[in-house]
DRENDREN-214511 format. One line per field, with one value per residue (C-alpha): chain; x negated, y, z negated. Coordinates in pm, 1 decimal. Layout:
// DRENDREN-214511
ch <- A  ...
px <- X  ...
py <- Y  ...
pz <- Z  ...
//
This chain:
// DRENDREN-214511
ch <- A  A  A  A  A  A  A  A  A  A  A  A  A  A  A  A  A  A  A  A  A  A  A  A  A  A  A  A  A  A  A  A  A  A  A  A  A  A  A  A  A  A  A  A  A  A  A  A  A  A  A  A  A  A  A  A  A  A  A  A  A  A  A  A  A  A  A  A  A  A  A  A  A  A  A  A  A  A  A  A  A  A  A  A  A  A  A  A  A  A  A  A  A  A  A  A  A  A  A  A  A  A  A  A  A  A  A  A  A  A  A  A  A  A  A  A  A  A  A  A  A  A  A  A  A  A  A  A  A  A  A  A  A  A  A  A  A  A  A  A  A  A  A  A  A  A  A  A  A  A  A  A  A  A  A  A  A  A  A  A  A  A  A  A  A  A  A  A  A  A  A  A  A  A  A  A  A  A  A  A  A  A  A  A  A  A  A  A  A  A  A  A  A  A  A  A  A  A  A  A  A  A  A  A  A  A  A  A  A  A  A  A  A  A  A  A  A  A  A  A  A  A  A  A  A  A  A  A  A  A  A  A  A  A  A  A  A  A  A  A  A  A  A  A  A  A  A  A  A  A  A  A  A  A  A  A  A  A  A  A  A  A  A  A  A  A  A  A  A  A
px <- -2330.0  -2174.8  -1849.6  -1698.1  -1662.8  -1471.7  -1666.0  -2032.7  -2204.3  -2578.3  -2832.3  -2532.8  -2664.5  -2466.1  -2432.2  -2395.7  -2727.9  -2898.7  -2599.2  -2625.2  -2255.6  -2346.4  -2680.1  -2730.3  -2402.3  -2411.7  -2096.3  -1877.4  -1489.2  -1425.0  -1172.5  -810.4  -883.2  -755.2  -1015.4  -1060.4  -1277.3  -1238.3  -1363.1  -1320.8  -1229.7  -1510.9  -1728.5  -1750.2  -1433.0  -1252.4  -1566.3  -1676.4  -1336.1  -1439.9  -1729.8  -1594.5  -1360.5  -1581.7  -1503.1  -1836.0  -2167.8  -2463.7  -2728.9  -2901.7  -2807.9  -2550.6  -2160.7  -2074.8  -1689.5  -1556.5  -1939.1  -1999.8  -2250.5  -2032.5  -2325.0  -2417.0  -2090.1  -2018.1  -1649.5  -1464.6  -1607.6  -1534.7  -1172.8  -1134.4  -1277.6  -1015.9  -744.2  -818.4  -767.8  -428.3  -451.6  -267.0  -321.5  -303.3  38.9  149.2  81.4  429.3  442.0  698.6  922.9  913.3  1214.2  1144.3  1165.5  954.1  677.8  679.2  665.9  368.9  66.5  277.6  394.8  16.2  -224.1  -6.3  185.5  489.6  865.8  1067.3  1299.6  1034.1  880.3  1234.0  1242.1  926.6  971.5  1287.5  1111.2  832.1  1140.6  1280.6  948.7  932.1  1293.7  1361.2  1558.3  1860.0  1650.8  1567.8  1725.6  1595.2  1341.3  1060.8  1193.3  1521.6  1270.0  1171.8  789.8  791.3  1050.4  791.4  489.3  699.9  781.9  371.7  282.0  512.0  323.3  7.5  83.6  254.9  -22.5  -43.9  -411.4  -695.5  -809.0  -564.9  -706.4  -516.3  -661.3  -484.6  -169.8  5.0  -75.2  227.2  488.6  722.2  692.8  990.2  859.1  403.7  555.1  734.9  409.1  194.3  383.3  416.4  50.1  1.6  288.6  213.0  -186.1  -35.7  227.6  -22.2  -346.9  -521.3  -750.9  -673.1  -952.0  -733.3  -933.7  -746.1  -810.0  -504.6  -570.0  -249.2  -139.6  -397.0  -461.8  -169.5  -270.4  -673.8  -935.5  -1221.8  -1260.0  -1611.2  -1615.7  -1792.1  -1994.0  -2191.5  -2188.5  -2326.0  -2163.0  -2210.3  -2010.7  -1820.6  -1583.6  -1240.4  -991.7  -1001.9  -1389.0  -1338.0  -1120.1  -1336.7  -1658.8  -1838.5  -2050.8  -1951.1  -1816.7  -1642.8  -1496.8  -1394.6  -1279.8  -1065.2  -954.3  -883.4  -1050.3  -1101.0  -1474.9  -1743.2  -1967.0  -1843.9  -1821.7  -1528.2  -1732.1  -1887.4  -2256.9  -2321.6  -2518.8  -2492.2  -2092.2  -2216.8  -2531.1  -2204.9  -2001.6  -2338.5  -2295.2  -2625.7  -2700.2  -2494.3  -2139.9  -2170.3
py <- 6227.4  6589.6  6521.4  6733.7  6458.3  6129.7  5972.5  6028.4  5894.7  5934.8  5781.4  5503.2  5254.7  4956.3  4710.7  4321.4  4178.3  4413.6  4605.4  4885.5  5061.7  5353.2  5487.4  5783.3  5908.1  6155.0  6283.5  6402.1  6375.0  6670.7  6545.1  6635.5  6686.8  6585.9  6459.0  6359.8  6134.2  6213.2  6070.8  5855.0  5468.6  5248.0  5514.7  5309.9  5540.7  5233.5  5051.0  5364.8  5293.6  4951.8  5046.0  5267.9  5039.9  4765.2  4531.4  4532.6  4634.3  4875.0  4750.2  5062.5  5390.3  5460.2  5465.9  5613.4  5583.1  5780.8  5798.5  5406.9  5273.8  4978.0  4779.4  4742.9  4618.6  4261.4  4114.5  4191.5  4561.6  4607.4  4439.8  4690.5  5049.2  4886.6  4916.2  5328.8  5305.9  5281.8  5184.3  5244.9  5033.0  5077.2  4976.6  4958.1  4537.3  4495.3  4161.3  4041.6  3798.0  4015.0  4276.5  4601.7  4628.0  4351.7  4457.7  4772.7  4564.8  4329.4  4554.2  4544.3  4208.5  4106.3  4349.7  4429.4  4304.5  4519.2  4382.1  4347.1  4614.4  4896.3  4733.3  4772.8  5148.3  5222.7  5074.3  5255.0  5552.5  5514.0  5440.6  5787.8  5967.0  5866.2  5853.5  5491.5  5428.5  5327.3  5074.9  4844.2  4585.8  4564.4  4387.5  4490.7  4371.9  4585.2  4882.7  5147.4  5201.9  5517.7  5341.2  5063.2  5309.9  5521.5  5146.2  5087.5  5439.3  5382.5  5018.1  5191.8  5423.6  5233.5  5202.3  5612.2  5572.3  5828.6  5763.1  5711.6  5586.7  5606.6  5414.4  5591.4  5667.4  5845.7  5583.6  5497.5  5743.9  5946.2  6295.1  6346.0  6028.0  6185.5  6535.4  6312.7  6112.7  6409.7  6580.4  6247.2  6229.3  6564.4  6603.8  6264.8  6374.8  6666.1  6526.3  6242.5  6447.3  6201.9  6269.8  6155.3  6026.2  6021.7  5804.4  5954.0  6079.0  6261.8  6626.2  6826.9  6674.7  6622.4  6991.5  7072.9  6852.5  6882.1  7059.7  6922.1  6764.5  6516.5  6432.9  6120.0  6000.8  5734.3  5639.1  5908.9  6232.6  6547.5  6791.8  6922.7  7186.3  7351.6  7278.1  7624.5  7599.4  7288.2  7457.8  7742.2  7553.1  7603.6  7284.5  7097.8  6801.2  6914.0  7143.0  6866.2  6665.5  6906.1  7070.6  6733.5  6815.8  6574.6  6627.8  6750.4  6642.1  6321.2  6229.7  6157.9  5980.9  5641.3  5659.5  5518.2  5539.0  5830.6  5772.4  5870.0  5624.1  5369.3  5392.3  5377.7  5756.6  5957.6  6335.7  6456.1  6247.1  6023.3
pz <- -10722.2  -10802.0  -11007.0  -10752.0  -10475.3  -10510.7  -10221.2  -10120.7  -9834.4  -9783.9  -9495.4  -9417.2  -9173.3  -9062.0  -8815.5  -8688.5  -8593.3  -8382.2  -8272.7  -8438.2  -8544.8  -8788.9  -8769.0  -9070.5  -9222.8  -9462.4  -9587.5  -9887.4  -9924.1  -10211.0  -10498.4  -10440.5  -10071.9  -9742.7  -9506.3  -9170.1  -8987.4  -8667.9  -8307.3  -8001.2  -7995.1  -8100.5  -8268.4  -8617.8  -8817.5  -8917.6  -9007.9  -9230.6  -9411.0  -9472.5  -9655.9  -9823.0  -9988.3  -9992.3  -9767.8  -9619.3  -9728.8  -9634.6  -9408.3  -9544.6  -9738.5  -10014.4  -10038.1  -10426.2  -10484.3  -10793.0  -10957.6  -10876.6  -10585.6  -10352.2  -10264.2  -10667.8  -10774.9  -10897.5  -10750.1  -11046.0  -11012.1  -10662.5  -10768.6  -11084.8  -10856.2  -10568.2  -10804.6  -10769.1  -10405.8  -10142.9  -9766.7  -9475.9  -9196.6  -8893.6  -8736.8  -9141.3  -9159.6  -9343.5  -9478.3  -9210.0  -9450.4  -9717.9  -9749.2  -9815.4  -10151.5  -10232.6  -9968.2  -10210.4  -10522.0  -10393.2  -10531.5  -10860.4  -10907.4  -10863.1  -11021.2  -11283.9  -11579.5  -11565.8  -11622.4  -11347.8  -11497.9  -11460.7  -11103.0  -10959.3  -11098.1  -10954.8  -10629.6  -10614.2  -10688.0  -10423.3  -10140.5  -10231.1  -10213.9  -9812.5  -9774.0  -9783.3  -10067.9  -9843.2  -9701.1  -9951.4  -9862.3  -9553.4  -9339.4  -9162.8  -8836.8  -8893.4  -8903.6  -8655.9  -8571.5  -8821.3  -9088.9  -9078.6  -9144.9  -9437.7  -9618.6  -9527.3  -9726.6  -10036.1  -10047.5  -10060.4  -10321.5  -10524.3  -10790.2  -10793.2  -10637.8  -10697.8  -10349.1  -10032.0  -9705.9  -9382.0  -9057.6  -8715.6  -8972.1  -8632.2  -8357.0  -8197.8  -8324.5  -8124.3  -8249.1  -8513.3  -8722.7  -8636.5  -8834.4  -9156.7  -9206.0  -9150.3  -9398.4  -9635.5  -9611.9  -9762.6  -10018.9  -10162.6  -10208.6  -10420.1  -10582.6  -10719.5  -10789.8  -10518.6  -10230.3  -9892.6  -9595.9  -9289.4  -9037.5  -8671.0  -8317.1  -8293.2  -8315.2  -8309.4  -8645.9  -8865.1  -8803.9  -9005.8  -9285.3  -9370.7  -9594.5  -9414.1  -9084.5  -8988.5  -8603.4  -8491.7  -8215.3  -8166.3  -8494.2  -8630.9  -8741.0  -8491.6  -8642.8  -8950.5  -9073.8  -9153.9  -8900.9  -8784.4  -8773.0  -8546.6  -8312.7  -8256.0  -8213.0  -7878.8  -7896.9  -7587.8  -7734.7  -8014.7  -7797.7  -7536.1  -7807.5  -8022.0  -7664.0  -7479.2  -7160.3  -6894.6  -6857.0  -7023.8  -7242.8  -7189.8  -6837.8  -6661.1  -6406.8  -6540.8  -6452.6  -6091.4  -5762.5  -5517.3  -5387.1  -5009.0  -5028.8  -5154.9  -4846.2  -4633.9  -4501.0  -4395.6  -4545.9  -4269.1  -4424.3  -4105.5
//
């Protein structure tokens, strides 16, 4: 692995019995970078995250995180390389009777040692960084859809992690709360020295934000570049894709039999 990338994928294969869900990823997310995984529901981008951080294993091929193979680590080495990483769920997954402070503190209180003294500073700390600091107090049902996701991001940096993973970080946002987290997402990868994967199919955003962009279909990966490289692409689906137009290389018909021989019409239409 070149000491240049955090994460390196090579020949990834994975799937459940014989369904097969990735099928040859090769990829490389460049340290201090922000990345994209990018593609259509169902394509196998949030399962890529979970190998990634080791929730699930290889059926075939390599995942190297920071210099060390997943699939060779014991469960206390997979716990100790985890301790690098932060997640963002999708939808945030707040702890719902937990206030906000003390959904903050969580990573803290249980994979550290620290007094409660320097916890509270730091949680305090990681409220101002997206904002929140106000809204300590509070709980996650007194929270807006993008309060809820800021609360969710200081929670999964609270550790200052090397590597930050976001799964669809801008699903369900109206568009004053998709420009702070796009904007969180990029000043917090600075600000810590980290490198971001941003697992999304929402284009106009994460534009703004990357280095690098991968595009999936399929389960495998069909193209890869600079945002602006992605936008001026003329292969037909990255360009449907990155374009959003209604047909193209993928259909907006579903496959089916002649719609004439359907309705029981002759060549003539009769």
């Amino acid at each position: 692995m070149s000491s240049d990338n955090f994460v390196e994928i090579s020949g990834l294969h994975f799937g459940y019995g014989r369904r097969d869900i990735l099928k040859g990823i090769d990829l490389q997310v460049p340290r201090g970078q922000v990345v994209s995984i990018m593609g259509g529901s169902g394509c196998g981008k949030t399962t890529l995250l979970r190998l990634i951080g080791g929730a699930l294993r290889p059926s075939a091929g390599t995942v190297v995180v920071d210099g060390e193979s997943i699939a060779s680590l014991d469960r206390d080495g997979l716990y100790r390389l985890r301790r690098k990483m932060g997640m963002l769920f999708q939808f945030g997954a707040l702890f719902t009777d937990l206030s906000v402070f003390d959904n903050v503190a969580f990573p803290m209180r249980e994979r550290t040692s620290l007094p409660e003294p320097i916890v509270r500073d730091l949680v305090l700390l990681k409220l101002h960084a997206v904002g929140l600091r106000g809204a300590a107090k509070l709980m996650p049902g007194e929270l807006s859809g993008g309060m809820a996701r800021r609360v969710a991001l200081a929670r999964a940096v609270a550790l200052d992690p090397d590597l930050i993973m976001y799964d669809e970080p801008f699903t369900g946002l109206d568009p004053i709360s998709l420009g702070v987290i796009s904007n969180l997402i990029r000043t917090l990868n600075e600000a810590l020295g980290a490198t971001s994967i941003v697992v999304t199919h929402d284009v106009r955003e994460s534009m703004k934000i990357l280095d690098y962009c991968y595009l999936m279909a399929g389960g495998q990966i069909v193209a890869r570049g600079t945002p602006s490289e992605m936008l001026a692409s003329d292969m037909p689906y990255v360009r449907q894709f990155f374009h959003g137009e209604m047909d193209g290389a993928v259909p907006f018909h579903y496959p089916s039999a002649d719609y004439g021989a359907e309705l029981g019409l002759d060549a003539r239409g009769r």
